[in-house]
C-alpha positions, 0 to 999 in steps of 0.5 A, a space after each residue: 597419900 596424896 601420891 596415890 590418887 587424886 582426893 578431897 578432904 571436906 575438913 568440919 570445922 567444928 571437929 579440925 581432928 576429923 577429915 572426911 576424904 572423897 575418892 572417885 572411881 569407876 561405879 559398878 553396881 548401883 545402889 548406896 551403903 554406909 558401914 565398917 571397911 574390911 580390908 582384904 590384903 590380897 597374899 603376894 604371888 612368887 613365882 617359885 622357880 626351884 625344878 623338882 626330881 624326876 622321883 617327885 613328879 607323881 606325886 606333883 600331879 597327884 598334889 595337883 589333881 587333889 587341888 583341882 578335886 578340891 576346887 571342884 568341890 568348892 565351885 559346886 558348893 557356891 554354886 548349890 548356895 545360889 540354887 536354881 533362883 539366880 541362873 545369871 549367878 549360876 552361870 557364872 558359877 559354871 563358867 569358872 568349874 569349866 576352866 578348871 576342868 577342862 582337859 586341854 588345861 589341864 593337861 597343859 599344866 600336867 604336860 610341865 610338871 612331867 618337864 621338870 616344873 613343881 605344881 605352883 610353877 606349872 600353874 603359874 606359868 601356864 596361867 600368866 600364858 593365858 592371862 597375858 593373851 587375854 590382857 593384850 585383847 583389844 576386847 574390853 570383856 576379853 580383857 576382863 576375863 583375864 582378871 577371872 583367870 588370875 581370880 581362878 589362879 589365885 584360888 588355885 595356888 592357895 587350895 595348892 598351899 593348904 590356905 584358908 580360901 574362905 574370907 571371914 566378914 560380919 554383917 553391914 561390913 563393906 569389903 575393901 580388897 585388891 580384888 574379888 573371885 566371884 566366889 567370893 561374891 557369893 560367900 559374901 552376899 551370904 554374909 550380908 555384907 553391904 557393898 563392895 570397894 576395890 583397887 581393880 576389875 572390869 565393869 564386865 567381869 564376873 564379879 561384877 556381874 554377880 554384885 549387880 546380880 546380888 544388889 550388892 553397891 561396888 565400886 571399882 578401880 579405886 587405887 591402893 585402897 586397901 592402903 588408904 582406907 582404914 581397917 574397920 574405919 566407917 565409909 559410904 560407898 555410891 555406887 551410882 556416882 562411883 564414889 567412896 568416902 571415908 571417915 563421913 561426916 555427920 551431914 554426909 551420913 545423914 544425906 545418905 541415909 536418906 538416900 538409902 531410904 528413898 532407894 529402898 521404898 522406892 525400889 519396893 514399890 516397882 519391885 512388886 512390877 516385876 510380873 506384873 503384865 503390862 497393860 493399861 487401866 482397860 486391858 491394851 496389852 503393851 510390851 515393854 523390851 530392853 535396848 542392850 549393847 552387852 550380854 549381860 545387859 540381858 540379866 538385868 532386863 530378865 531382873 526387870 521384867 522385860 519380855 525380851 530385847 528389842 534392840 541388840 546394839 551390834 556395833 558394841 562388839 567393835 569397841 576398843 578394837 581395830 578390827 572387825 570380829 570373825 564370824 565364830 567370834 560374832 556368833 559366840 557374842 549373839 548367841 550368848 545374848 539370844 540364849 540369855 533371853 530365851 524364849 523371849 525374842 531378841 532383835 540384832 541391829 546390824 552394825 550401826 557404824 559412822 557419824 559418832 561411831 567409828 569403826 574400821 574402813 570409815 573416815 576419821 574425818 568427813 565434813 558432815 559425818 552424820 549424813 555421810 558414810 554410815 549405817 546400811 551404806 557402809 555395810 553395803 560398801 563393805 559385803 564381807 563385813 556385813 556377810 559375815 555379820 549375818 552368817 553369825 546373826 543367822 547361826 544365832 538364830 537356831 532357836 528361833 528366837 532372833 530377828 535382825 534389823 537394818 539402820 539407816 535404811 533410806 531407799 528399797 535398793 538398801 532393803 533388796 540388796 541386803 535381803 540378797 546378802 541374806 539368802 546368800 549367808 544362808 545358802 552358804 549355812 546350809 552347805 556347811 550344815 550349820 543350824 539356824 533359823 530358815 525364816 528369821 524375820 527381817 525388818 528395818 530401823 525408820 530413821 530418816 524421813 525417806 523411810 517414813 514417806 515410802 514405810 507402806 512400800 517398805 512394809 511389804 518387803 519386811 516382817 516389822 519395823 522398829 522406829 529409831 526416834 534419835 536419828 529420826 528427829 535429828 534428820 526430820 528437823 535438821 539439828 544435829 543431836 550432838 550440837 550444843 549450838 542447836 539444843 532448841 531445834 532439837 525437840 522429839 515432840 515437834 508436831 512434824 516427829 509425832 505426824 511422822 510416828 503416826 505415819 509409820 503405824 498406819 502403813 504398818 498396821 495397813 501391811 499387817 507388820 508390828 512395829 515397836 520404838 527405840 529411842 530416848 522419847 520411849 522412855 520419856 515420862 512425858 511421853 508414856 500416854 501419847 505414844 501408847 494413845 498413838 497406837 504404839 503397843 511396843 515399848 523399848 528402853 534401857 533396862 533401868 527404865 524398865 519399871 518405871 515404864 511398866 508403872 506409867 503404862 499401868 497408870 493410862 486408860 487407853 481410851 483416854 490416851 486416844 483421844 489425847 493423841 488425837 488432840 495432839 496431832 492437830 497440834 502445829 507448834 512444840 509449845 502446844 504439844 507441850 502445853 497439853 502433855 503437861 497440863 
């Protein structure tokens, strides 16, 4: 076993028979769940090389097309379990009836039956073409989709050997499987199952899409685990931590029902926040959006309440690749996130590259990266990267739902010469009759105190601001975020930060511009009352923190907050503001 993976065996002394083995993996969708394994053995593809005779190829591509009816059928009724309740499972649903139904494919797999193949051949090697072009992306959520191919093909290859496509589990039961089609998913989630354990998968695949749709706790990534966990055998899955224990003992059971408990009253209680408006206890309105960096951040933002996306992180685009995407691959990436959100806003940060984040045409190494080449500097060094990124930004935007936002913004030349770029791109859109928004509002990050001192002159050349107090705070005290050494300098509430914020919300409430907030001190507990006292009517933080923001919110009187906040700012030491947020 041993062989296998890297696991614990906690041995109770009082019982040496029992052994209790801890396995890590890669957490998929959170939550907890305590019950029976069902193991799933995934049947073994062999790839039949026998050619059939000329005779027999009508009735191959009849065997074929009979399949794909059948398959369609099957898509459809998954998809009328799902209803109209769920449009982020639906689609999903959609995504996979539109491959087996598109012609090109199709025919690709009819075009080598015609050449000799026999049906589980052609579908075989037309499918293995695809899935190794998808696997040898440098796209992580490309590289995902070629799991949902291989699910889409094994469901296909069984219909073709008139096998039960259908997996039989009861109630409270985990499943332990190789892997799972989203299909499955939704047959399972019908089932009542309690969670979801296998060998691999993407935290990006449909699957797990759909499991963290459903609330269903998966973990993934867990090698061979349909060898080393026992059929019918009790196990806890955490999907939080990306832990699956097998044979749990009475101490481990007992700290996860309690867990489970705690999650399920607690999760009751800001569940009931999901519609509820986010005000204050005297009716300030304040809106509470959603930091993502993938599109399906989106659905669980849409799941906690959200009212839209108040900062696409544009550079996740760039992860595990060597290159910057095209335009038609930027534009597929912005518009699947704006029409996820539709009709709420969604605002695209351009490209944020350098310092922690590299990218393709920046220094590996530069003595002090943090003030070095990044951000709008960078995207001004390299105009047909940034071009292209806007001309995709911009061809997002035909719904009217899009803004778009520069980092790192510390002089007016930034802002002038990349509104020029903008009018540029949408000249270049209209020659090309390409649909967009003529009027997407601009607006700019304030992250270094250049922008807070010049934000009224700014303000005049933007449609808002959105302050990134990460970066803000970092610059504004001169401690790098990600020094160790530094921690204690590092403080968002020094009394020079909130000074600061106040700044930027009175030059943008004199210029008539909103303005919003991004960064880890939004979704600070502490900070709730100060921010909305401050004037702030703009909240973004992680989906997670959703809820438990809209829940603060509900809890201030805004009058009282204002007069909090004043109290604060005349503050002159972080142990006084401190000292007042938690007294």
């Amino acid at each position: 076993m041993e062989n296998f993976l890297n696991f614990q065996k906690n041995i109770n002394p009082d019982d040496q028979q029992i052994a209790e083995i801890i396995i890590k993996g890669i957490p998929s969708s959170p939550g907890v769940a305590i019950g029976q394994a069902a193991i799933i053995e995934a049947e073994k593809i062999v790839l039949p090389n026998e050619r059939i005779p000329f005779e027999d190829i009508p009735d191959e591509i009849a065997k074929f097309e009979a399949a794909i009816n059948e398959m369609t059928q099957e898509f459809i009724r998954v998809m009328n379990k799902v209803g109209e309740d769920d449009m982020n499972v639906k689609t999903v649903l959609e995504t996979n009836l539109f491959i087996i139904s598109d012609s090109v494919f199709t025919d690709s797999i009819k075009k080598r039956i015609k050449g000799g193949m026999s049906v589980e051949n052609a579908v075989i090697q037309e499918f293995e073409m695809q899935i190794t072009f998808f696997k040898r992306s440098n796209d992580i959520l490309l590289r995902d989709r070629a799991l949902d191919l291989q699910h889409i093909m094994e469901r296909l290859l069984a219909v073709l050997r008139n096998r039960c496509v259908y997996f039989a589990v009861n109630q409270g039961q985990i499943v332990v499987a190789q892997s799972i089609t989203p299909e499955d998913v939704v047959n399972f989630n019908d089932s009542g199952i309690a969670a979801i354990v296998t060998e691999v998968g993407g935290i990006s695949s449909h699957s797990s899409i759909l499991a963290r749709s459903f609330d269903i706790p998966s973990v993934l990534g867990i090698k061979n685990a349909t060898q080393i966990i026992g059929h019918y055998s009790q196990i806890v899955v955490d999907g939080y931590s990306g832990t699956v224990i097998i044979n749990p003992s009475e101490q481990t059971i007992e700290k996860y029902e309690k867990q489970k408990e705690f999650d399920n009253n607690y999760q009751k209680e800001l569940g009931k926040l999901i519609k509820v408006t986010a005000a204050t206890i005297d009716k300030r309105r304040i809106r509470t959006q959603a930091i993502v960096g993938f599109p399906e951040d989106v659905d669980a933002a849409a799941k906690a309440g959200a009212e839209g996306v108040g900062l696409v992180r544009s550079e996740n685009i760039l992860n595990f690749r060597d290159d910057f995407p095209d335009e038609y691959e930027q534009t597929e990436w912005y518009s699947e996130i704006a029409d996820r959100a539709y009709p709420s806003e969604v605002i695209i940060r351009a490209f944020d590259v350098g310092s922690d984040k590299f990218a393709p045409g920046i220094p590996r190494h530069e003595s002090n990266p943090a003030l070095g080449f990044r951000g709008i500097r960078f995207l001004l060094q390299r105009n047909d990267v940034f071009l292209t990124q806007i001309k995709a930004v911009l061809r997002a935007s035909k719904y009217k739902n899009v803004k778009f936002m520069l980092p790192m913004v510390a002089n007016l030349r930034e802002i002038t010469q990349s509104k020029i770029l903008i009018e540029k791109a949408k000249e270049i859109l209209k020659q090309e009759n390409q649909d967009f928004d003529q009027k997407m509002p601009f607006g700019i990050m304030i992250e270094t105190p250049a922008a807070v001192i010049l934000a009224e002159r700014f303000a005049e050349e933007c449609d808002f601001f959105s302050i990134g107090t990460n970066d803000l705070t970092q610059y504004a005290l001169a401690a790098d975020r990600t020094n160790e050494m530094v921690n204690e300098y590092y403080d968002d509430f020094h009394p020079a930060i909130i000074r600061m914020l106040k700044m930027v919300l009175d030059a943008a409430k004199k210029r008539k511009i909103p303005v919003s907030i991004c960064g880890e001190i939004a979704g600070h507990a502490a900070a709730t009352n100060l921010l909305i006292g401050l004037g702030f009517s703009d909240l973004s933080v992680s989906p997670p923190s959703i809820l438990e923001l809209k829940k603060r919110i509900l809890e201030v009187n805004f009058k009282k907050a204002e007069k909090f906040a004043r109290q604060v700012l005349k503050c002159s030491s972080h142990s006084e503001v401190r000292d007042l947020i938690e007294s």
